[in-house]
PyMOL Python script that loads the backbone (N, CA, C, O; Angstrom):
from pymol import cmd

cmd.read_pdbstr("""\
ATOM      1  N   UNK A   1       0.836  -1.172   0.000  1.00  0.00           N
ATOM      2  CA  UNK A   1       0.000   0.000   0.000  1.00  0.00           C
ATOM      3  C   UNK A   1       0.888   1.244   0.000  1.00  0.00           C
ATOM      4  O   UNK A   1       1.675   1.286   0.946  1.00  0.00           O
ATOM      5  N   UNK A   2       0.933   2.329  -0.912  1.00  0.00           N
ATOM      6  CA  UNK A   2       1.371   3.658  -0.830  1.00  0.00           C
ATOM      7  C   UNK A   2       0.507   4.829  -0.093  1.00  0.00           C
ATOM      8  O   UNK A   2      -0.520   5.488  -0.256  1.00  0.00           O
ATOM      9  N   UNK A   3       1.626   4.654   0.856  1.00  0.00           N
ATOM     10  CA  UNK A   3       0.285   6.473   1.842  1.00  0.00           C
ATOM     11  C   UNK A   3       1.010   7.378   1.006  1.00  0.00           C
ATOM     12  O   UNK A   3       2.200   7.439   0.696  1.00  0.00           O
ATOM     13  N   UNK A   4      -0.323   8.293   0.619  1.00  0.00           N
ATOM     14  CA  UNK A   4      -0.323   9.844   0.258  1.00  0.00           C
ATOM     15  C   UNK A   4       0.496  10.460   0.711  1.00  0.00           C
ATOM     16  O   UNK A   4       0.779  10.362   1.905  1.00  0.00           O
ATOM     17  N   UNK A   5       1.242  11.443  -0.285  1.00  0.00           N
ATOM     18  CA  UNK A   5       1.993  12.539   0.357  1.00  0.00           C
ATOM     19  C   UNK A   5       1.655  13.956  -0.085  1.00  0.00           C
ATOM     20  O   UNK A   5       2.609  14.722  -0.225  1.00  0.00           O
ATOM     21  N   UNK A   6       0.486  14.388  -0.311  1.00  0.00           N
ATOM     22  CA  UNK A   6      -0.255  15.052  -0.143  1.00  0.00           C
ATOM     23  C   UNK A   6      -0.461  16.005   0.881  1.00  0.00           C
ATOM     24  O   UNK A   6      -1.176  15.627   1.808  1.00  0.00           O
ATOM     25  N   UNK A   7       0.220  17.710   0.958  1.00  0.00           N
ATOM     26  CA  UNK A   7       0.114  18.401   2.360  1.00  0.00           C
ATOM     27  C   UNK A   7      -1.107  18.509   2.799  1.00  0.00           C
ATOM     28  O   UNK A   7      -1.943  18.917   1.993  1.00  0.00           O
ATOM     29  N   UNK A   8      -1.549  18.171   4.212  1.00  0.00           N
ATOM     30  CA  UNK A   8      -2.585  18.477   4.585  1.00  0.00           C
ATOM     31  C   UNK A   8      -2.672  19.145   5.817  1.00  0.00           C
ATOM     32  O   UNK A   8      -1.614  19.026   6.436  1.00  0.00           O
ATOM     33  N   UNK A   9      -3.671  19.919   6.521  1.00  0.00           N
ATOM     34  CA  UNK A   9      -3.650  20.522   7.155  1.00  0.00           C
ATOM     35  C   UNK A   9      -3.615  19.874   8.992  1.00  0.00           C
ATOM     36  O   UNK A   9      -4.564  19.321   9.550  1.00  0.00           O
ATOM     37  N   UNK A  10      -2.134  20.184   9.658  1.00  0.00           N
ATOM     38  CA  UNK A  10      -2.074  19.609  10.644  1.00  0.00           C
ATOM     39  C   UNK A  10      -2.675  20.049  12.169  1.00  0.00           C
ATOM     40  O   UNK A  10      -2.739  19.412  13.220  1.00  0.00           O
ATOM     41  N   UNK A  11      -3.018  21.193  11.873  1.00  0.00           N
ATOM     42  CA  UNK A  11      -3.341  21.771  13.515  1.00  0.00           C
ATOM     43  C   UNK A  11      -2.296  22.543  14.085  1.00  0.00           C
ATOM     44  O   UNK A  11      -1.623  23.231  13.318  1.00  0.00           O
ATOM     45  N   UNK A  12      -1.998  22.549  15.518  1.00  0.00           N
ATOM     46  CA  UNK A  12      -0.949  23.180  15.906  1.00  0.00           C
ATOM     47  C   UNK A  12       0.010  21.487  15.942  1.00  0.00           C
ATOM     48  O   UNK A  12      -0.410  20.330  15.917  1.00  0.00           O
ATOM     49  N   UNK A  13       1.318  22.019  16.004  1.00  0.00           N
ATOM     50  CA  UNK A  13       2.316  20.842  16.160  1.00  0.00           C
ATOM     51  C   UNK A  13       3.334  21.326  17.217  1.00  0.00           C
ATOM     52  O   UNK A  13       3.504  22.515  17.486  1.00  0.00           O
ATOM     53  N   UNK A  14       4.070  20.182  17.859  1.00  0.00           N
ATOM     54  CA  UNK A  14       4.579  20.260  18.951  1.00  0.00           C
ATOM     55  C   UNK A  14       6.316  20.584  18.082  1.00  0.00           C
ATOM     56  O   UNK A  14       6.504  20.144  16.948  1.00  0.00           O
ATOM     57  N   UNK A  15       7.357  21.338  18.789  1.00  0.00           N
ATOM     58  CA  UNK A  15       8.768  21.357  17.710  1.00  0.00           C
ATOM     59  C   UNK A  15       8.917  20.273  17.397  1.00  0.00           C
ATOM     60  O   UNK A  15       9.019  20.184  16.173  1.00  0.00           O
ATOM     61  N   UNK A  16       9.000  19.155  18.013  1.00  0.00           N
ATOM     62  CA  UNK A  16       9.798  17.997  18.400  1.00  0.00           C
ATOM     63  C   UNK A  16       9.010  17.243  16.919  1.00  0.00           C
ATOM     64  O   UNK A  16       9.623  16.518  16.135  1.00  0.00           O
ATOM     65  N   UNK A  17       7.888  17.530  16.818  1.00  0.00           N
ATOM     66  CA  UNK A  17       7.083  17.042  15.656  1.00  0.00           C
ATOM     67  C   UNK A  17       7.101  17.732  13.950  1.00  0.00           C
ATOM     68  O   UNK A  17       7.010  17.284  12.806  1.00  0.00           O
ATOM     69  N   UNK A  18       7.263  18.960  14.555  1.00  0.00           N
ATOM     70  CA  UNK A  18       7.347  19.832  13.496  1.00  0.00           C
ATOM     71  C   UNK A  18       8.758  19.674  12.634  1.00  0.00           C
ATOM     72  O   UNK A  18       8.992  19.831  11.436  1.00  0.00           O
ATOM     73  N   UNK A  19       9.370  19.400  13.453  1.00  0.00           N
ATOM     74  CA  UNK A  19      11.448  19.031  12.696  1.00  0.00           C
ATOM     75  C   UNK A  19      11.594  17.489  12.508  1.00  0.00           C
ATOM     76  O   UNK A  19      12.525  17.246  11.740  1.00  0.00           O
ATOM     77  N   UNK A  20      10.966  16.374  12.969  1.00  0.00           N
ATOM     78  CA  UNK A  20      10.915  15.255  12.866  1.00  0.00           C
ATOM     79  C   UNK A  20       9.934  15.320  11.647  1.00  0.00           C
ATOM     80  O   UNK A  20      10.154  14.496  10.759  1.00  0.00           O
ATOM     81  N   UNK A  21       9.187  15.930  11.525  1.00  0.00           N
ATOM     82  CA  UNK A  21       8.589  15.747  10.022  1.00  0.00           C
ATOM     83  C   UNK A  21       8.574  16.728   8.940  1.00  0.00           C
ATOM     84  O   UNK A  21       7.805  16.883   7.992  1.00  0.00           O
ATOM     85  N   UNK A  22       9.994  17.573   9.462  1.00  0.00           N
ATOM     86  CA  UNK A  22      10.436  19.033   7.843  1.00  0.00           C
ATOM     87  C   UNK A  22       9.168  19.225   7.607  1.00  0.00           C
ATOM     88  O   UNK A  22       8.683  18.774   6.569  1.00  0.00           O
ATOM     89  N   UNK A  23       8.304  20.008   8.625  1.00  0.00           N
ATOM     90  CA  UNK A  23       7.111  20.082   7.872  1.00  0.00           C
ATOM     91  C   UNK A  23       7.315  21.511   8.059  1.00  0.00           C
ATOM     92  O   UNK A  23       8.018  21.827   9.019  1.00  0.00           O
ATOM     93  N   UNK A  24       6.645  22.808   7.032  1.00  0.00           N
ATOM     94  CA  UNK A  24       7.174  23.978   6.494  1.00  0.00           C
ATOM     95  C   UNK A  24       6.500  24.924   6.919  1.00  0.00           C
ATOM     96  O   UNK A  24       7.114  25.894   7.364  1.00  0.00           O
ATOM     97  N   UNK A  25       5.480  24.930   6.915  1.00  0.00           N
ATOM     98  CA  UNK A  25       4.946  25.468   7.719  1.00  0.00           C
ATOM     99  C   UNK A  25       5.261  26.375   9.304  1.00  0.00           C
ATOM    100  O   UNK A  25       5.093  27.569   9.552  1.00  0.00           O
ATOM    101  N   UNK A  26       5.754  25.293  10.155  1.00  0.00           N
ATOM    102  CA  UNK A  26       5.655  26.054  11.623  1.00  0.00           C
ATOM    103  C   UNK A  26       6.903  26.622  11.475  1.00  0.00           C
ATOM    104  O   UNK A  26       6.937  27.663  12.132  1.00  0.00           O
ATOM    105  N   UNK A  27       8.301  26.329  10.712  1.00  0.00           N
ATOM    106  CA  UNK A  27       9.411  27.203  10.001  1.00  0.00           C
ATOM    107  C   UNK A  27       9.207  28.415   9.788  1.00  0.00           C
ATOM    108  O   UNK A  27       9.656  29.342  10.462  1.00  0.00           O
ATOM    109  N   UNK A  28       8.368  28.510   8.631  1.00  0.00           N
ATOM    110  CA  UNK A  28       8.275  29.962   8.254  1.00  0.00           C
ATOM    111  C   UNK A  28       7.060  30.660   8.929  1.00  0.00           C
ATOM    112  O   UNK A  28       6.980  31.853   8.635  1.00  0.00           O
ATOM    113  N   UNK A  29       6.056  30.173   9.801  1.00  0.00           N
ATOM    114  CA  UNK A  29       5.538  30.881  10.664  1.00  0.00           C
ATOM    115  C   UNK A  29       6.378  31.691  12.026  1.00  0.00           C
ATOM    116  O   UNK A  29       6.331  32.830  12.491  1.00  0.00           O
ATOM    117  N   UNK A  30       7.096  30.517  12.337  1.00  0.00           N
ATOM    118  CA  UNK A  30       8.298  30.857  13.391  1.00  0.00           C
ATOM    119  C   UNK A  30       9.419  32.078  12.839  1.00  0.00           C
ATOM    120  O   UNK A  30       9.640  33.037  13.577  1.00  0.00           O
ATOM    121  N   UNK A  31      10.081  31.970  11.535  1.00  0.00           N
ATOM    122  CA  UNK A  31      10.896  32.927  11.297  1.00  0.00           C
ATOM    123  C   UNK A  31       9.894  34.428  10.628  1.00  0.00           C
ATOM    124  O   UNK A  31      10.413  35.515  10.375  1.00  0.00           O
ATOM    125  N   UNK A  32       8.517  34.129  10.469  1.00  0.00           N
ATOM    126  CA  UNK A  32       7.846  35.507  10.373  1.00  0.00           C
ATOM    127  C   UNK A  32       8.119  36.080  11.474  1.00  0.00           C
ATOM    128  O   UNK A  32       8.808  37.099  11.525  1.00  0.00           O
ATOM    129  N   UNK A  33       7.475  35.340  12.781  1.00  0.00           N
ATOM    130  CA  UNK A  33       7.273  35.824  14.389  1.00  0.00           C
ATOM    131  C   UNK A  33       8.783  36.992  14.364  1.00  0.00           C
ATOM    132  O   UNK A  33       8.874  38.219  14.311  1.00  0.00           O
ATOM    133  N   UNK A  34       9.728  35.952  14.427  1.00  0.00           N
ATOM    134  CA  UNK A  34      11.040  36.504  14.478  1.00  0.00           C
ATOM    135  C   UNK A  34      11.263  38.310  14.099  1.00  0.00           C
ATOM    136  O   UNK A  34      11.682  39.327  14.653  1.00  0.00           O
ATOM    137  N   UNK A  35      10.738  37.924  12.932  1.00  0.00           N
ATOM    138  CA  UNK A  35      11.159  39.081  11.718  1.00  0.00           C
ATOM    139  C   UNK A  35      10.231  40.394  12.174  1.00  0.00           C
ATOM    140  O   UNK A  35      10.645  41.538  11.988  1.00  0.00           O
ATOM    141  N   UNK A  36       8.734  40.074  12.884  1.00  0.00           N
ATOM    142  CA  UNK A  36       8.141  40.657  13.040  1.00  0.00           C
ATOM    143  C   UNK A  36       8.422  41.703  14.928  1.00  0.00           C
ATOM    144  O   UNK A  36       8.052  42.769  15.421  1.00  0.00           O
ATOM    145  N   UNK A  37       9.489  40.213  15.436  1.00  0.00           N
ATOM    146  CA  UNK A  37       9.712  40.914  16.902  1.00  0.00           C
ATOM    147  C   UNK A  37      10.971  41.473  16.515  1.00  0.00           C
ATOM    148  O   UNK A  37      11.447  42.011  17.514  1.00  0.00           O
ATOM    149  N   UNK A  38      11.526  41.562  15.795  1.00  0.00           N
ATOM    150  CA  UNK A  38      13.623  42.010  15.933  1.00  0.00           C
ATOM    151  C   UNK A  38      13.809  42.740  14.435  1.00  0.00           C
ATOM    152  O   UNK A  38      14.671  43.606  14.290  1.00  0.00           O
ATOM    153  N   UNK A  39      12.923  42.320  13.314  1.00  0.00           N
ATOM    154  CA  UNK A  39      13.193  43.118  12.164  1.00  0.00           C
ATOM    155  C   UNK A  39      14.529  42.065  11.680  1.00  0.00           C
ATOM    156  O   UNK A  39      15.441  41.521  12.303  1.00  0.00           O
ATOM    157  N   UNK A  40      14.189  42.096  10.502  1.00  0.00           N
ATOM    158  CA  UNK A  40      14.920  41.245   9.363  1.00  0.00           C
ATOM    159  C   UNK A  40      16.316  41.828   8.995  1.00  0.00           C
ATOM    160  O   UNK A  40      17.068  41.229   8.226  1.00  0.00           O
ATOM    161  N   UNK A  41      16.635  43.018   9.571  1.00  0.00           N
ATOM    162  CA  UNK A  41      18.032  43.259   9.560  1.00  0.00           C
ATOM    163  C   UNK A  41      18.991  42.866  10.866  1.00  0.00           C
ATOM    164  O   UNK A  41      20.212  42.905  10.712  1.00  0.00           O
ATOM    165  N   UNK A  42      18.366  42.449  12.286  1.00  0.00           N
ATOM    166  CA  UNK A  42      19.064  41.721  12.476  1.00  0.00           C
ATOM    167  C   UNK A  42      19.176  40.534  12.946  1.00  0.00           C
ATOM    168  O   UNK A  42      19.701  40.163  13.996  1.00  0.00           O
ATOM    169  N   UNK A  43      18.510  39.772  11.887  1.00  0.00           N
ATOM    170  CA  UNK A  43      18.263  38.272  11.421  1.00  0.00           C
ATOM    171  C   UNK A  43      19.702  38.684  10.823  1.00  0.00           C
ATOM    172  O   UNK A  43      20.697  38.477  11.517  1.00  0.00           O
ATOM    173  N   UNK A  44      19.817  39.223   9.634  1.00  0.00           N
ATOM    174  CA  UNK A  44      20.918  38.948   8.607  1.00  0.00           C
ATOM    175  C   UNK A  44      22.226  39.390   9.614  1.00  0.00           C
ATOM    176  O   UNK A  44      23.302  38.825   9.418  1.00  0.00           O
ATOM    177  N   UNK A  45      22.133  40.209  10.480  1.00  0.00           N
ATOM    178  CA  UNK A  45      23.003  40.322  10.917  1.00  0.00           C
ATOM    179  C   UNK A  45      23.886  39.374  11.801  1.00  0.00           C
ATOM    180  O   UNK A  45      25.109  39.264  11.717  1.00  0.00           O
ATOM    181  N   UNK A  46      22.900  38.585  12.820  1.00  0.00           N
ATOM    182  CA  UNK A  46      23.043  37.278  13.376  1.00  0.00           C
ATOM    183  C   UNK A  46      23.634  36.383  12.112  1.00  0.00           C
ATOM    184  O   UNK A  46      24.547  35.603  12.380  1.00  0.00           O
ATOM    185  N   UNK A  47      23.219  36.450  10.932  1.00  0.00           N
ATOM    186  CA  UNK A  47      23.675  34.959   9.922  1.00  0.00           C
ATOM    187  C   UNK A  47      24.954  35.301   9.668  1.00  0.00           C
ATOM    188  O   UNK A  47      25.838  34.459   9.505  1.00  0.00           O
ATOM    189  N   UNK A  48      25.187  36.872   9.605  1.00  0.00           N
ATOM    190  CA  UNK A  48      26.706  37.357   9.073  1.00  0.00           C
ATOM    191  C   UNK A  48      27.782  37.332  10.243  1.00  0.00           C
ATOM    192  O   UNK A  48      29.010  37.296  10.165  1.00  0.00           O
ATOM    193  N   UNK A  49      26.887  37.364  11.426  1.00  0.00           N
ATOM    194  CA  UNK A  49      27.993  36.866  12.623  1.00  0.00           C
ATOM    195  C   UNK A  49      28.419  35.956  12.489  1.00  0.00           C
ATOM    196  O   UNK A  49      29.643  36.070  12.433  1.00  0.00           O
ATOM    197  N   UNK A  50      27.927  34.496  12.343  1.00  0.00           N
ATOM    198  CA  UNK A  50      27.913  33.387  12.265  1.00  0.00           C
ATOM    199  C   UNK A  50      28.535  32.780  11.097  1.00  0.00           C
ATOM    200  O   UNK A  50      29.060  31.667  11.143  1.00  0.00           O
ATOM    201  N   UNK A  51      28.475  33.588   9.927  1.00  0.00           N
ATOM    202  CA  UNK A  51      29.407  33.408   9.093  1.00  0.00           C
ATOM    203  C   UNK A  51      28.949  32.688   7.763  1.00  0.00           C
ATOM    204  O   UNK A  51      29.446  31.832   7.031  1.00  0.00           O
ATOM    205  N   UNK A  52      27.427  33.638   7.788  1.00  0.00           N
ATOM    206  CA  UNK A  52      26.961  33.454   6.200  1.00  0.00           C
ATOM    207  C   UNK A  52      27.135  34.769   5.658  1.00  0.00           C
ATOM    208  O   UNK A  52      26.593  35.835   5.951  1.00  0.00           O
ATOM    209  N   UNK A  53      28.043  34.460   4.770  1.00  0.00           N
ATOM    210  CA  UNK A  53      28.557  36.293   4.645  1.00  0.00           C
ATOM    211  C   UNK A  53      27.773  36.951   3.061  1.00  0.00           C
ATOM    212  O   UNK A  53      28.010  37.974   2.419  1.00  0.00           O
ATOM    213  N   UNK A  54      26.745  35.787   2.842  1.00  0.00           N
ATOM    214  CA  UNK A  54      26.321  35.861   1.120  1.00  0.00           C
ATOM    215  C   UNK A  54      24.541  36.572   1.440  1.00  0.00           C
ATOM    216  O   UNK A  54      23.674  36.903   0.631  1.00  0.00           O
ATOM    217  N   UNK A  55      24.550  36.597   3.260  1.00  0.00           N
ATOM    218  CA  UNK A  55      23.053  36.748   3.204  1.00  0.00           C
ATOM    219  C   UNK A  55      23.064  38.575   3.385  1.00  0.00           C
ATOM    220  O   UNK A  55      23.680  39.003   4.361  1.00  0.00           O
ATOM    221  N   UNK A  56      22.415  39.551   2.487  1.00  0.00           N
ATOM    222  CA  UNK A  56      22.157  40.660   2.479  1.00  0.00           C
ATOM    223  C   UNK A  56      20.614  41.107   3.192  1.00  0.00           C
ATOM    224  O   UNK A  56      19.800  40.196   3.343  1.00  0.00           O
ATOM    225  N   UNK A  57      20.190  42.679   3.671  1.00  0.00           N
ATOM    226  CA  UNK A  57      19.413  42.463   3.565  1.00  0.00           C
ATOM    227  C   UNK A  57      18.431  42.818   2.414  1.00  0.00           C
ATOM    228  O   UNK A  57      17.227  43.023   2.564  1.00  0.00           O
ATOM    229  N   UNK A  58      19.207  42.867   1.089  1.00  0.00           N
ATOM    230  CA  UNK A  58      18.870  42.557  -0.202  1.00  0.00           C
ATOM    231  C   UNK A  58      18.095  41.165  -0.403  1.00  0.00           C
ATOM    232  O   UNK A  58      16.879  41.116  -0.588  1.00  0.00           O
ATOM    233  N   UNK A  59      18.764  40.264  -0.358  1.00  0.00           N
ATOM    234  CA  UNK A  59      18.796  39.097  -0.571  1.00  0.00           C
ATOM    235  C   UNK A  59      17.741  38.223   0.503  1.00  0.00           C
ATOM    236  O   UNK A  59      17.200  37.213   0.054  1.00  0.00           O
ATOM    237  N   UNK A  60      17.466  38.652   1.954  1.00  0.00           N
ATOM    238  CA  UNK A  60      17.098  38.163   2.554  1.00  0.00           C
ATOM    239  C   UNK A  60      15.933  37.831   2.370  1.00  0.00           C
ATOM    240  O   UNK A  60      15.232  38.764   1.977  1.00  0.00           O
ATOM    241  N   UNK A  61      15.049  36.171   2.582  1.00  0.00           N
ATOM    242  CA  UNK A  61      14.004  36.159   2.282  1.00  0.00           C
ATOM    243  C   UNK A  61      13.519  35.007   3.014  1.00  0.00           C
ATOM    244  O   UNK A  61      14.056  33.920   3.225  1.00  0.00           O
ATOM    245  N   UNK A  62      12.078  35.599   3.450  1.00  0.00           N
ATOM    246  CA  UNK A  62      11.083  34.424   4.247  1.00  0.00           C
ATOM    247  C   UNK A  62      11.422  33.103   4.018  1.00  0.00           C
ATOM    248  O   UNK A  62      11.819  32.440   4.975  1.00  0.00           O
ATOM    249  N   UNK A  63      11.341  32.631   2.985  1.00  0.00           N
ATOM    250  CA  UNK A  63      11.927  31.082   2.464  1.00  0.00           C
ATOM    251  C   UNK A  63      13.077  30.422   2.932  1.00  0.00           C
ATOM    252  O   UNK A  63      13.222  29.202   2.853  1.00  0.00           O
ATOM    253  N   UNK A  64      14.461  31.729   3.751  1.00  0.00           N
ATOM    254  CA  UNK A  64      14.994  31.022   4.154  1.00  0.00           C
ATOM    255  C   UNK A  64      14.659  29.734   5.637  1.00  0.00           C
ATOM    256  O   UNK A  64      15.292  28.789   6.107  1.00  0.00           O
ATOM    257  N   UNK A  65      13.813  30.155   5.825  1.00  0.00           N
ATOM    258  CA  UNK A  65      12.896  29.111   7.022  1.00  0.00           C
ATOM    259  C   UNK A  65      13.278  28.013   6.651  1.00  0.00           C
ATOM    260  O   UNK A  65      13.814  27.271   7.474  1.00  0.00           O
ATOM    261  N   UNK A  66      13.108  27.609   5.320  1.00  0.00           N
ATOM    262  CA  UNK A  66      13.273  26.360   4.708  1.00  0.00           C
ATOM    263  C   UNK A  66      14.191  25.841   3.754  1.00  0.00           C
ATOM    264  O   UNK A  66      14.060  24.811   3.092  1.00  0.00           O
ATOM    265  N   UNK A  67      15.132  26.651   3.745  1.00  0.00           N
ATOM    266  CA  UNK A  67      16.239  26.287   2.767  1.00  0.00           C
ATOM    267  C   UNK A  67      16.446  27.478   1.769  1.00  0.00           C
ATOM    268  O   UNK A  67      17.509  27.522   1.150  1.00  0.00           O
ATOM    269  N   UNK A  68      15.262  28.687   1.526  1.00  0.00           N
ATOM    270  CA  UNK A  68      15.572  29.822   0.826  1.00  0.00           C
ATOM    271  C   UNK A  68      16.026  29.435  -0.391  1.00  0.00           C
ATOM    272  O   UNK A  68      16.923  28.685  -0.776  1.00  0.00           O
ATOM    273  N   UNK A  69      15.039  30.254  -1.017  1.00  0.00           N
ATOM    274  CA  UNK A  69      15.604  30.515  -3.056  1.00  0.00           C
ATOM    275  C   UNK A  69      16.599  30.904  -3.298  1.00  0.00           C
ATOM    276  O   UNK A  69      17.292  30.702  -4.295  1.00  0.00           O
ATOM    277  N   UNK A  70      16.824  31.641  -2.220  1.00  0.00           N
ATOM    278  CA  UNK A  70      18.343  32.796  -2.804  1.00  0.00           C
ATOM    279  C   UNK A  70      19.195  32.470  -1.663  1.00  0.00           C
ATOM    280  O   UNK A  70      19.885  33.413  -1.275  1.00  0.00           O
ATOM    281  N   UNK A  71      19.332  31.255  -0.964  1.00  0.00           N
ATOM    282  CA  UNK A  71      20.225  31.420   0.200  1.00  0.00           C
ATOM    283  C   UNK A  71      21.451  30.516  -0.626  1.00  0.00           C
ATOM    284  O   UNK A  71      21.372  29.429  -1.199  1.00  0.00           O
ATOM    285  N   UNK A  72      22.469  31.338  -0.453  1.00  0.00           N
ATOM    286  CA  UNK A  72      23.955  30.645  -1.056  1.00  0.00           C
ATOM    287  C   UNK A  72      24.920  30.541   0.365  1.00  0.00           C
ATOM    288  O   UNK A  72      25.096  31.414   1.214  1.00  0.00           O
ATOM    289  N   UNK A  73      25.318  29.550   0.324  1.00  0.00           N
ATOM    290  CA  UNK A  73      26.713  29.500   1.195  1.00  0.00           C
ATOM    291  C   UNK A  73      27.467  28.598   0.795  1.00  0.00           C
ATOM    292  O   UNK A  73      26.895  27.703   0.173  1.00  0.00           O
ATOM    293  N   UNK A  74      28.836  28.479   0.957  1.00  0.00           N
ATOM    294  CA  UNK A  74      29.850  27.569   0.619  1.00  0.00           C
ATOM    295  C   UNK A  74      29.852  26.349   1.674  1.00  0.00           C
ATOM    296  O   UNK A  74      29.297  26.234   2.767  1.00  0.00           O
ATOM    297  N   UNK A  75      30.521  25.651   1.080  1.00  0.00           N
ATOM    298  CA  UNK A  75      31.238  24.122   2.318  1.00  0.00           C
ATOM    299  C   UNK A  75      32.063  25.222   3.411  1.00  0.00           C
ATOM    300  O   UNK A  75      31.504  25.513   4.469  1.00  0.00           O
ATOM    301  N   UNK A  76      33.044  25.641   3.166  1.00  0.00           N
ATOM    302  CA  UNK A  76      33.695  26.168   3.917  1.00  0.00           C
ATOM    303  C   UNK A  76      32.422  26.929   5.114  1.00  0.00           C
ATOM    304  O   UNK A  76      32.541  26.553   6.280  1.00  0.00           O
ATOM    305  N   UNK A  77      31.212  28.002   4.792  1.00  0.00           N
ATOM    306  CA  UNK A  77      30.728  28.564   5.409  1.00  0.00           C
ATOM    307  C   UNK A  77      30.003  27.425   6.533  1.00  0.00           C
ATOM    308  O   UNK A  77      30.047  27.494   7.761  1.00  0.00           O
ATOM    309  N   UNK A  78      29.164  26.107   5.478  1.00  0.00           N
ATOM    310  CA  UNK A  78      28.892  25.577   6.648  1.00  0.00           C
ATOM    311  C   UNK A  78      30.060  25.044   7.833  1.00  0.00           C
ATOM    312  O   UNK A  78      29.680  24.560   8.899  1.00  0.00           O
TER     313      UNK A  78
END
""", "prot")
cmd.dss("prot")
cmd.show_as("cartoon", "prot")
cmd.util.cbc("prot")
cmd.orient("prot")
């Protein structure tokens, strides 16, 4: 038998559930919250501490929650 993989709508989810199943959602709800308490410049600023030096706040975008369209980093960066 093949189960569906089909997104469907989960409710609230616990972290522990939400990262055990990459599900995308509570990600980019969580990094809105973020963006909405501290402002998205220093999100990028935290990533450029840390030593993603490719993230602008040009470039910066909601999607990175989940891997981001425009997020570049090297081997070396990770």
């Amino acid at each position: 038998m093949v189960k569906s993989t089909c997104a469907k709508y989960r409710g609230d989810v616990i972290i522990d559930q939400a990262f055990g199943e990459s599900l995308n959602i509570p990600a980019i709800d969580t990094l809105q919250q973020v963006i909405d308490e501290i402002g998205k410049e220093k999100i990028v600023q935290y990533l450029n501490t840390i030593g993603f030096t490719k993230v602008t706040n040009e470039n910066f975008d909601i999607s990175y929650a989940i891997g981001g369209s425009t997020f570049e980093t090297t081997v070396l960066e990770m």
